[in-house]
Residue, then its C-alpha position, 0 to 999 in steps of 0.5 A: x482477477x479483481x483489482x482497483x487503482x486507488x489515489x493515495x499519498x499523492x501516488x496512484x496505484x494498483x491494488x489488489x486483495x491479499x497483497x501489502x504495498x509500502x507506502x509513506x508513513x500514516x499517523x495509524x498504529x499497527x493492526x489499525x483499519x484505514x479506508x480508501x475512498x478515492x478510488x479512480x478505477x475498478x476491474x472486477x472479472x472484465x466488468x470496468x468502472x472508471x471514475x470520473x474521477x472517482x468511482x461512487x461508492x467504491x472504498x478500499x478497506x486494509x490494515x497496517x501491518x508495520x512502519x520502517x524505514x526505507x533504504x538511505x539515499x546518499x545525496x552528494x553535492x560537489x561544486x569543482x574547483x570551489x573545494x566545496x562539498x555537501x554529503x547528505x543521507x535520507x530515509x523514507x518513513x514507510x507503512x507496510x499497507x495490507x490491502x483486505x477488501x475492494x467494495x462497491x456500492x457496499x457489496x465486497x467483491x474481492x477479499x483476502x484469503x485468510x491465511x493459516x499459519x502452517x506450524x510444524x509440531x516437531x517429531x518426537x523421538 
Protein backbone atom coordinates (compact mmCIF):
# COMPACT_ATOMS: atom_id res chain seq x y z
CA UNK A 1 0.00 0.00 0.00
CA UNK A 2 1.42 3.33 -0.73
CA UNK A 3 0.34 6.69 0.47
CA UNK A 4 1.90 9.88 1.28
CA UNK A 5 1.05 12.84 3.52
CA UNK A 6 0.89 16.15 1.74
CA UNK A 7 0.77 19.81 3.17
CA UNK A 8 -2.01 21.60 1.37
CA UNK A 9 -4.48 24.16 2.34
CA UNK A 10 -3.16 24.81 5.62
CA UNK A 11 -4.26 21.06 6.42
CA UNK A 12 -2.12 17.89 6.46
CA UNK A 13 -3.27 14.95 5.01
CA UNK A 14 -3.15 11.38 3.94
CA UNK A 15 -3.10 10.44 0.45
CA UNK A 16 -3.54 7.79 -1.68
CA UNK A 17 -3.83 6.94 -5.28
CA UNK A 18 -7.48 6.24 -6.55
CA UNK A 19 -9.25 7.91 -3.84
CA UNK A 20 -11.07 11.85 -3.85
CA UNK A 21 -10.78 14.16 -0.71
CA UNK A 22 -12.65 17.32 -0.35
CA UNK A 23 -11.09 20.21 0.05
CA UNK A 24 -11.25 24.36 0.39
CA UNK A 25 -11.87 25.79 -3.12
CA UNK A 26 -9.00 26.06 -5.91
CA UNK A 27 -8.99 28.77 -8.52
CA UNK A 28 -8.52 25.57 -11.15
CA UNK A 29 -11.51 24.32 -13.46
CA UNK A 30 -12.79 20.99 -13.40
CA UNK A 31 -11.03 18.06 -15.21
CA UNK A 32 -7.68 20.73 -14.72
CA UNK A 33 -4.22 19.03 -13.46
CA UNK A 34 -2.92 20.37 -9.82
CA UNK A 35 0.28 19.28 -8.58
CA UNK A 36 1.34 18.90 -5.02
CA UNK A 37 4.78 19.38 -4.04
CA UNK A 38 4.82 19.71 -0.60
CA UNK A 39 4.97 16.43 0.53
CA UNK A 40 6.08 15.88 4.16
CA UNK A 41 6.15 11.73 4.11
CA UNK A 42 6.01 8.79 1.62
CA UNK A 43 5.26 5.00 2.43
CA UNK A 44 5.80 3.20 -0.66
CA UNK A 45 5.58 -1.06 0.33
CA UNK A 46 7.33 -0.32 4.08
CA UNK A 47 10.15 1.87 2.41
CA UNK A 48 9.68 5.28 4.67
CA UNK A 49 10.98 8.78 3.21
CA UNK A 50 10.26 11.53 5.79
CA UNK A 51 11.10 15.23 4.74
CA UNK A 52 12.57 17.36 6.90
CA UNK A 53 10.44 18.90 5.90
CA UNK A 54 9.65 17.90 2.48
CA UNK A 55 10.63 14.98 0.59
CA UNK A 56 12.87 16.13 -2.33
CA UNK A 57 11.66 15.33 -5.45
CA UNK A 58 8.71 13.75 -4.24
CA UNK A 59 4.96 15.50 -6.03
CA UNK A 60 1.42 14.42 -5.92
CA UNK A 61 -0.14 14.57 -9.28
CA UNK A 62 -4.29 14.76 -9.17
CA UNK A 63 -7.16 16.51 -10.95
CA UNK A 64 -10.36 18.34 -10.03
CA UNK A 65 -13.32 16.69 -10.21
CA UNK A 66 -15.99 19.28 -9.03
CA UNK A 67 -16.67 22.38 -6.73
CA UNK A 68 -19.73 22.31 -3.97
CA UNK A 69 -20.45 23.61 -1.03
CA UNK A 70 -20.23 22.02 2.08
CA UNK A 71 -23.22 21.32 4.80
CA UNK A 72 -24.41 25.01 6.61
CA UNK A 73 -23.21 25.64 9.95
CA UNK A 74 -25.71 27.71 12.23
CA UNK A 75 -23.75 30.15 14.14
CA UNK A 76 -26.10 31.54 17.28
CA UNK A 77 -25.02 34.15 19.41
CA UNK A 78 -27.24 34.99 22.38
CA UNK A 79 -26.38 37.23 25.24
CA UNK A 80 -29.00 36.85 28.32
CA UNK A 81 -31.12 39.20 29.80
CA UNK A 82 -29.91 41.87 26.83
CA UNK A 83 -32.66 40.54 24.40
CA UNK A 84 -29.81 40.32 22.20
CA UNK A 85 -29.75 37.84 19.29
CA UNK A 86 -27.41 37.06 16.26
CA UNK A 87 -28.12 33.89 13.77
CA UNK A 88 -25.78 33.33 11.23
CA UNK A 89 -25.28 30.47 8.52
CA UNK A 90 -21.99 29.70 6.61
CA UNK A 91 -21.13 27.24 3.72
CA UNK A 92 -17.62 26.14 2.87
CA UNK A 93 -16.61 26.32 -0.92
CA UNK A 94 -15.23 22.95 -1.34
CA UNK A 95 -13.05 21.11 -4.45
CA UNK A 96 -13.63 17.29 -4.68
CA UNK A 97 -9.76 16.46 -5.06
CA UNK A 98 -9.06 13.07 -7.36
CA UNK A 99 -5.65 12.15 -6.19
CA UNK A 100 -3.93 10.29 -9.47
CA UNK A 101 -0.08 9.39 -8.90
CA UNK A 102 2.41 9.67 -6.07
CA UNK A 103 6.08 10.25 -7.55
CA UNK A 104 9.59 10.45 -6.29
CA UNK A 105 12.51 11.27 -7.82
CA UNK A 106 10.53 11.39 -10.99
CA UNK A 107 9.77 7.61 -11.01
CA UNK A 108 5.74 7.08 -10.19
CA UNK A 109 5.20 4.55 -8.02
CA UNK A 110 1.59 4.47 -7.24
CA UNK A 111 -1.06 5.09 -9.69
CA UNK A 112 -4.82 4.96 -9.94
CA UNK A 113 -6.59 2.32 -11.64
CA UNK A 114 -8.64 3.23 -14.42
CA UNK A 115 -11.71 2.50 -13.82
CA UNK A 116 -14.20 1.36 -16.51
CA UNK A 117 -17.74 2.18 -16.46
CA UNK A 118 -19.79 -0.72 -16.43
CA UNK A 119 -22.83 -0.04 -18.74
CA UNK A 120 -25.60 -2.29 -18.92
CA UNK A 121 -27.11 -2.69 -22.58
CA UNK A 122 -30.66 -3.58 -21.72
CA UNK A 123 -32.33 -6.69 -22.73
CA UNK A 124 -34.13 -6.78 -25.78
CA UNK A 125 -37.19 -8.87 -25.76
Amino acid sequence: MTYAIIEICGKQLKVEPGRFYELDRFDLEVDEELNVDKVLLVNHEGEIHVGQPYVEGASINGTILRHSRGRKVIVYKMQPKKKTRKKRGHRQELSRLMINSISLGGNVLAQAEATEQNVETPIEA
